[in-house]
C-alpha positions as CSV (number, residue, x, y, z in Angstrom):
1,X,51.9,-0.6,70.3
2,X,51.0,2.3,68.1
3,X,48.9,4.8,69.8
4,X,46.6,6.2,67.8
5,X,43.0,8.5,68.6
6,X,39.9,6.9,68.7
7,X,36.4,8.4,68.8
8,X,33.8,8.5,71.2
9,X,32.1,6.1,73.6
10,X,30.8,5.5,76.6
11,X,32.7,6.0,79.7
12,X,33.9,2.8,81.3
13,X,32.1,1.9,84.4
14,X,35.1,-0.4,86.2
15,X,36.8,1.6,88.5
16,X,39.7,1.4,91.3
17,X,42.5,2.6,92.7
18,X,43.2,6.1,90.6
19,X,41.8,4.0,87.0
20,X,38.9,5.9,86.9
21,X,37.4,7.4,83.0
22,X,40.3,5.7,81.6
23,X,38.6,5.7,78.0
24,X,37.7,9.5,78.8
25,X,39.1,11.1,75.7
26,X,39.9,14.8,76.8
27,X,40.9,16.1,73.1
28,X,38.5,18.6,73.1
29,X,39.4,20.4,76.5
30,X,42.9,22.7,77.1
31,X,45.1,20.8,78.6
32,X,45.9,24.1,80.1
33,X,45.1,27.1,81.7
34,X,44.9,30.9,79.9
35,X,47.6,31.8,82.2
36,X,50.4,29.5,81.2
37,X,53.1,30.3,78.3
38,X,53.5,28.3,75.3
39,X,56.3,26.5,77.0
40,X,54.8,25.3,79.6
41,X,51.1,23.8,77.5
42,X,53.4,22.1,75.1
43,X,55.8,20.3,77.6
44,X,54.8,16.5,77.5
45,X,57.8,16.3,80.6
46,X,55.9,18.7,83.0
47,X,55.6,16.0,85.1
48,X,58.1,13.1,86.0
49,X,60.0,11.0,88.1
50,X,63.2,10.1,89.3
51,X,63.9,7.1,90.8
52,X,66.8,6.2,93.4
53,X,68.4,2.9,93.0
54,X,71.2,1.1,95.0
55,X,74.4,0.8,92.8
56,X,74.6,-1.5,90.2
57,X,70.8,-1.5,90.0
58,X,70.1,1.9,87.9
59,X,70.4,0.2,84.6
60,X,68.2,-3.1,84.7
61,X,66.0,-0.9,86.6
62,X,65.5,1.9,83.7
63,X,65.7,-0.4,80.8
64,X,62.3,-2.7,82.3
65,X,60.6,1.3,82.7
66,X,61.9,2.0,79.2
67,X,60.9,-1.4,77.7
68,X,57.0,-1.0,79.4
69,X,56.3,2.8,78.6
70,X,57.5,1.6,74.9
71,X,54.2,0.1,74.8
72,X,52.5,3.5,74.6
73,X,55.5,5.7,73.4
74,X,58.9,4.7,72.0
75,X,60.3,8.2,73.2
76,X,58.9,9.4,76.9
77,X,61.6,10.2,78.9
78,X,59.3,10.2,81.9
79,X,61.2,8.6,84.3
80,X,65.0,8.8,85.4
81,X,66.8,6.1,87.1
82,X,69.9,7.4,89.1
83,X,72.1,5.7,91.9
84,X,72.9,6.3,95.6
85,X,76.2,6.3,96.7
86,X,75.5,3.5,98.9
87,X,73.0,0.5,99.6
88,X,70.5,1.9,102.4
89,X,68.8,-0.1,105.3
90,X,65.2,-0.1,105.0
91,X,62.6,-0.6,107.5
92,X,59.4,-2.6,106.6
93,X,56.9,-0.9,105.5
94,X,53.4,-1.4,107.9
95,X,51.2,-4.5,106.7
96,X,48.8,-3.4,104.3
97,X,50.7,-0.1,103.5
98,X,49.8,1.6,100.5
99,X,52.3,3.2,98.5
100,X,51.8,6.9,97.7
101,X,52.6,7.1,94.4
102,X,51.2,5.3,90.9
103,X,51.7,4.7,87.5
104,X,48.7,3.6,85.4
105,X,48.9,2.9,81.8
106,X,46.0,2.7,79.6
107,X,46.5,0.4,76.6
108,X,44.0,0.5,73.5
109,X,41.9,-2.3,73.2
110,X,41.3,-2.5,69.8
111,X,45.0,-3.8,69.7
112,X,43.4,-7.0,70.7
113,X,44.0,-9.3,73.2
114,X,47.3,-10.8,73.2
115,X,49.3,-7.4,73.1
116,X,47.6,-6.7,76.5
117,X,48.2,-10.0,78.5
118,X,51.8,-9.9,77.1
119,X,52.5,-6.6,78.4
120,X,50.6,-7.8,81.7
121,X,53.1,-11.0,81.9
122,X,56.4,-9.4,81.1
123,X,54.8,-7.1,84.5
124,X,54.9,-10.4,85.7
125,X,58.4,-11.0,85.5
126,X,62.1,-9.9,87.2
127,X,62.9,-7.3,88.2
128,X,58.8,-6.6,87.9
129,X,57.4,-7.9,91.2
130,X,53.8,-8.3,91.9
131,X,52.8,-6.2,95.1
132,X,49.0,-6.7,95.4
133,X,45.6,-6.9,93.7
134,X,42.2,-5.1,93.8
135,X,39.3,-6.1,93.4
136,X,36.8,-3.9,91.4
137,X,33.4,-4.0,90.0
138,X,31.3,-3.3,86.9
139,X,32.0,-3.9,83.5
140,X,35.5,-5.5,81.8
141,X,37.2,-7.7,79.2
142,X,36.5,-11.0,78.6
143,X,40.2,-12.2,78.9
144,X,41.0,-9.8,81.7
145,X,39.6,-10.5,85.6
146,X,37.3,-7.8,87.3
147,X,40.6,-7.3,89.5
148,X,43.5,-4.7,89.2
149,X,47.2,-6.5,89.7
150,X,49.3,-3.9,90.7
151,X,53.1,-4.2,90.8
152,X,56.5,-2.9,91.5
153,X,60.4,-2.6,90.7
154,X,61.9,-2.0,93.9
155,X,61.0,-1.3,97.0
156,X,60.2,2.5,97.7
157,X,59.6,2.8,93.8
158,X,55.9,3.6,92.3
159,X,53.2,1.0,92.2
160,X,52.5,-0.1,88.6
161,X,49.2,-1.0,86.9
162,X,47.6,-1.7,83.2
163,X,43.9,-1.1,82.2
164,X,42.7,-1.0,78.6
165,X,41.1,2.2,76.9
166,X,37.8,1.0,75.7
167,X,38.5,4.0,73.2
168,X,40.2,7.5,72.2
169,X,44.1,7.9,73.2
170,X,46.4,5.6,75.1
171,X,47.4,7.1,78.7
172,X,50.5,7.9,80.8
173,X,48.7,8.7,84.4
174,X,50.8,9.9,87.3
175,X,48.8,9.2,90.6
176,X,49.4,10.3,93.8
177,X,47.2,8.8,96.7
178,X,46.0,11.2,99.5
179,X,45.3,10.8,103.4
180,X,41.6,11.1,103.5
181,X,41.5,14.8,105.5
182,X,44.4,15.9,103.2
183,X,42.8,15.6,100.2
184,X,41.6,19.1,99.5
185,X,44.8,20.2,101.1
186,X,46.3,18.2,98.3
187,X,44.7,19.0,95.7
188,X,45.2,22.9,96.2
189,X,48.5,22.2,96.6
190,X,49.0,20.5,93.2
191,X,46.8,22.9,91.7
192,X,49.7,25.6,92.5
193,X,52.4,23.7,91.3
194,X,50.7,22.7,88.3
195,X,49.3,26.2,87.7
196,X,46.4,24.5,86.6
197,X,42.7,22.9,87.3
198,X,41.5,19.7,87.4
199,X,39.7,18.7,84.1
200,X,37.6,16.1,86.2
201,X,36.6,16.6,89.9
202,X,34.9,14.0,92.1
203,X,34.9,13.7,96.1
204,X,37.6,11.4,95.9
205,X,39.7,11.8,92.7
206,X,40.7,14.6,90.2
207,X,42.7,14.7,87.4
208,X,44.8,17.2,86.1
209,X,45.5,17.1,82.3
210,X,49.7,18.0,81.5
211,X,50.0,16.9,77.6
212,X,47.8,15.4,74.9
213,X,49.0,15.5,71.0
214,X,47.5,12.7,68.7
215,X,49.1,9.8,70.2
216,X,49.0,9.9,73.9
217,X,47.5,11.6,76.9
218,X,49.9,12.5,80.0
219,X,47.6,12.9,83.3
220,X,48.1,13.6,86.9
221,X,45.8,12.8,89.4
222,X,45.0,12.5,93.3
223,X,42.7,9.9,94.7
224,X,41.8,9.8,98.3
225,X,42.1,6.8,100.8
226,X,39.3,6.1,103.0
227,X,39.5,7.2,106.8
228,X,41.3,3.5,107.6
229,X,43.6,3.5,104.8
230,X,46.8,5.6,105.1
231,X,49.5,6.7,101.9
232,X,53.1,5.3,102.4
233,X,56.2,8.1,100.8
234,X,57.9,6.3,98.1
235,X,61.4,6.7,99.5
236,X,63.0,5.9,96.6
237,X,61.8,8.1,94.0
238,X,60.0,11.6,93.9
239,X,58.0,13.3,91.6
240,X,59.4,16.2,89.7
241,X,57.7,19.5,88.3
242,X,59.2,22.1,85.8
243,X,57.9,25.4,87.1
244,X,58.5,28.7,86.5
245,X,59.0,32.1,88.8
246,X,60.3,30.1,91.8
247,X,60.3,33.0,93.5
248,X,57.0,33.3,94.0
249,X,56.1,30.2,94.5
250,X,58.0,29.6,97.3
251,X,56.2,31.5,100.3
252,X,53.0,30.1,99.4
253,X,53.9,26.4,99.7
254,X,52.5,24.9,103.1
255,X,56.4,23.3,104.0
256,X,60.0,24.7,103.9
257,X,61.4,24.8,99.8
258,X,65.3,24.9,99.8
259,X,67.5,24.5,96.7
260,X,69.5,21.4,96.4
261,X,71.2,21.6,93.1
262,X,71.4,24.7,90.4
263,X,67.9,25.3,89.6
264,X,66.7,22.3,91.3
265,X,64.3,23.0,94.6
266,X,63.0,20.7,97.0
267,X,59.5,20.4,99.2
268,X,57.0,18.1,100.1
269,X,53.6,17.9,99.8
270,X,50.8,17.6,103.1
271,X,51.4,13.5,103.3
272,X,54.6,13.7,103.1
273,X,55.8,12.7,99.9
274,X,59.2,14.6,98.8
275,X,58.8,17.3,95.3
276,X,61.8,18.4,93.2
277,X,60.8,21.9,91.6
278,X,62.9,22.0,88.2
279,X,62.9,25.8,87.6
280,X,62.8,26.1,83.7
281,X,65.6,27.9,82.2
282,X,68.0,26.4,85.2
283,X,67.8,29.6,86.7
284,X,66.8,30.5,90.4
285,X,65.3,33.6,91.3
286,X,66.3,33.6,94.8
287,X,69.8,33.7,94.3
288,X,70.6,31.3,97.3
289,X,74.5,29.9,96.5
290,X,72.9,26.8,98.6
291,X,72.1,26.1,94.9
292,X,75.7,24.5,94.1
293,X,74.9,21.5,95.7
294,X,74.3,18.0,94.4
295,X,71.4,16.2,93.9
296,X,70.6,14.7,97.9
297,X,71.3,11.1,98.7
298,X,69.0,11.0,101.3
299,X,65.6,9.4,99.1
């Protein structure tokens, strides 16, 4: 599908899960702060994510993530698929446990119908799983129920969702899902790494814009679980930031920051959920010579 910008309209009143203002166009706002270089407002790969996979499973598993985000893009890199050195015993996740981490693609509408539901079926399909669906309220399409299917590759991997834009760009959203009385934690958190602010602030979701050119919008975002409701760490993948001046940022994060890998840093946020810091130029201000070491094996 060819992304291309749309105009204005009125802001799309079905919302769940992290889909909020997903025909928001944000062309007129920065998609950055004063404070950041040239680099770092231009860099559609800002944000990313790298995904663990048993062996023999990296390649199916990055062609159906190629294959999907082709809908919006047919060159965004966002995700890596790498292996482990061995399978890994997993324990079951809690009944009801709601995976930390989302991907939500907004598709334009005015490609019609059928380019929608067939990206929603191949979704459908191996080694796509279905994991659960939402219901949601107010205002949608005609061929589409007023529910949200969310689905999966693997277990420990992102959840995975489709919405249509109702108008401007088509959207990449990254979305992380917060314990309720970490959210403002969070959201300061993210705010440093990002070295940005939200473009869109509500009690119980932000989003933080990282790219937008003619074709596509990339967003981050945070949306908080009610009190009964708590986020699950994707154990098999982990969000990844380029940043810059490591240094610094190291003594202000809330948790312990070591390097794993030449340039490569590693934290986690207030829930939980593991961060690589990608220092931009490879280099590491600290000097540790901890930075030799591989990638861990231990997502």
């Amino acid at each position: 599908m060819d992304p291309k910008a749309g105009g204005g309209g009125e802001e799309d009143d079905c919302v769940d899960s992290g889909a909020e203002t997903g025909g928001s166009d944000y062309s007129h706002l920065s998609s950055t702060s004063s404070e950041l270089s040239v680099e770092e407002a231009q860099d559609p790969f800002l944000v990313s994510i790298h995904i663990i996979a048993d062996p023999g499973e990296s390649q199916p598993l990055q062609e159906a993530i190629d294959n999907v985000l082709a809908w919006i893009h047919p060159d965004l890199p966002l995700f890596r698929v790498s292996e482990r050195r061995a399978c890994r015993r997993r324990r079951k996740p809690p009944k009801g446990a709601q995976p930390a981490l989302a991907v939500v693609l907004f598709l334009q509408e005015e490609y019609g119908e059928e380019q929608i539901l067939q990206l929603h079926r191949t979704l459908q399909q191996p080694p796509w799983r279905h994991h659960h669906t939402e219901q949601v309220h107010g205002r949608f399409l005609p061929y589409l129920p007023c529910s949200q299917d969310f689905f999966t590759l693997a277990p420990g991997t992102p959840l995975w969702a489709i919405r249509p834009v109702h108008y401007g760009k088509e959207i990449v959203r990254f979305t992380v899902y917060c314990r309720h009385d970490n959210y403002a934690d969070s959201l300061r958190f993210y705010q440093l790494i990002l070295r940005r602010s939200p473009s869109q602030k509500k009690a119980d979701f932000c989003i933080f814009p990282i790219f937008s050119n003619l074709d596509v919008d990339i967003q981050f975002s945070l949306k908080r679980l009610p009190c009964d409701q708590c986020p699950v760490p994707t154990d098999s993948s982990v969000l990844e930031f380029r940043v810059r001046d490591i240094g610094e940022l190291v003594p202000l994060l809330p948790n312990p920051c070591s390097p794993i890998s030449e340039g490569r840093w590693q934290t986690e946020d207030h829930d939980g959920n593991k961060i690589l810091l990608q220092v931009l130029g490879g280099r590491v201000c600290l000097g540790d010579p901890r930075n030799q070491l591989a990638l861990p094996q231990t997502l």
